[in-house]
N, C-alpha and C positions, 0 to 999 in steps of 0.2 A: 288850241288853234281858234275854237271860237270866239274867247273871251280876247283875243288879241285883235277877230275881225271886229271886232264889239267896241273894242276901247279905239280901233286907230276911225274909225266911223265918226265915235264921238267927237275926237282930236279934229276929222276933218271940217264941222259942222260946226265944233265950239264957235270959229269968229263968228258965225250967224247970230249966234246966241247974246245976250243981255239977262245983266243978273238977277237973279232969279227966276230962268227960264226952267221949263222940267225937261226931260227927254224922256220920250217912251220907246224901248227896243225891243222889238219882239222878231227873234229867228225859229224859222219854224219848213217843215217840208209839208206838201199835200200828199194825202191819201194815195195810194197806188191807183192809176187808172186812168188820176188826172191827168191830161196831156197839157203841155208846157202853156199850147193856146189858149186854153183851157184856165191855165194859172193866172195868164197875165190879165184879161180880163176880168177875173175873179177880182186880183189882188186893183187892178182900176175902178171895179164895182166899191170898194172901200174908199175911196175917196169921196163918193156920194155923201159918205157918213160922215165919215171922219170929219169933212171943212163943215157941216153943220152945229161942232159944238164950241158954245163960251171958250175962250183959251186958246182954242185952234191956232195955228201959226204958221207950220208946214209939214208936210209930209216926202221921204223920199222912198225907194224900198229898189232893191238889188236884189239881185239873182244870179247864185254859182250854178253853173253849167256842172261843176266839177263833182258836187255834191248833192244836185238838186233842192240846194236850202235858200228860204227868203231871207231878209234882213228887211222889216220896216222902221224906218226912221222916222218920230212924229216929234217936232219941238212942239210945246204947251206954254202961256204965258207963266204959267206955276202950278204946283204938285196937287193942290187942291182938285184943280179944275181938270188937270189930267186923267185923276183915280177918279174924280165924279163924268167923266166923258167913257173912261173903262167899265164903268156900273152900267150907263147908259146904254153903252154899244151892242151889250148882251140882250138887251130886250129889241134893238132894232132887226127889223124882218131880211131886210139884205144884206147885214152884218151878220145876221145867223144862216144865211143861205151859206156863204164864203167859208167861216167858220166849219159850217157842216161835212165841207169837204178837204177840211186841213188836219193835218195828223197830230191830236194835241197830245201824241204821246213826246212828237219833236220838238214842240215850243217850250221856249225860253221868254219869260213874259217880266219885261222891272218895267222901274220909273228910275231915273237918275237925276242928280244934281250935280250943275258942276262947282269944282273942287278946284280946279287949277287947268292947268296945261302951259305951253308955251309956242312963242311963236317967229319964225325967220325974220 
């Protein structure tokens, strides 16, 4: 189920894309305790980071009510700049504040390329 929310995300987002763009998708839940307010702020606190590095292009991220799991969506001009923007993020102070309270036993953490798709 979650590799289908994974792939139809990418599907919706591809037209954005231009070739040789990266996608980074990261699903993942918070810590027990965190309340949802609590979440969405957290996850807006990443945004601070995130538009600060090379590559940047955009960010989206969702939220199942259903299952209490994120989905962030970040396109990268290319894979390079992506995995060197993921080294980076670990050392920044409000990316490890956020971090500290997500359950990185629930993350699912790539890079993707796109491959194909198709469209109406």
């Amino acid at each position: 189920m979650k590799l289908i929310f994974i792939g139809g995300l990418i599907m919706l987002f591809s037209n954005l894309a231009t070739a040789g763009d990266a996608f980074e998708i990261v699903s993942v839940k918070f810590k027990e305790g965190v309340n949802i307010e609590e979440q969405k702020k957290l996850m807006m606190d990443l945004n601070k980071v995130i538009k600060k590095f090379e590559g940047f292009k955009s960010r989206d991220y969702y939220y199942s009510a259903e299952n209490g799991r994120w989905i962030d969506f970040v396109v990268w001009s290319d894979i390079k700049l992506a995995k060197k923007a993921s080294e980076y993020v670990m050392t920044d102070l409000t990316a490890g504040a956020v971090i500290s309270k997500m359950d990185e036993k629930s993350m699912i953490f790539s890079h993707y390329e796109r491959v194909g798709g198709v469209k109406k």
